[in-house]
C-alpha angles and dihedrals in degrees: 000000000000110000116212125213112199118222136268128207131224115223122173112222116181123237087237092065104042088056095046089060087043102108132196118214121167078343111299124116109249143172120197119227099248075064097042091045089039086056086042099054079233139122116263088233089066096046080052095057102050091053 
């Protein structure tokens, strides 16, 4: 049976932009998942499912 991946794809995210969206909050380092979902190309409401 042939078995199908599906793709990936390869996205290049700089380092800038993924530490401006780093947050602290009572001291511990946080993104919010408007952020997480932004950087995923997804919709926040699927960041917030698989939490």
């Amino acid at each position: 049976m042939n078995s199908m991946k599906p793709e990936i794809a390869k996205i290049t995210i700089s380092e800038e932009i993924i530490i401006s969206k780093i947050n602290n909050i009572r001291g511990k380092q946080v993104m919010l998942a408007q952020d997480l979902a932004e950087l995923y190309q997804v919709e926040t409401k699927a960041i917030n499912q698989q939490v």
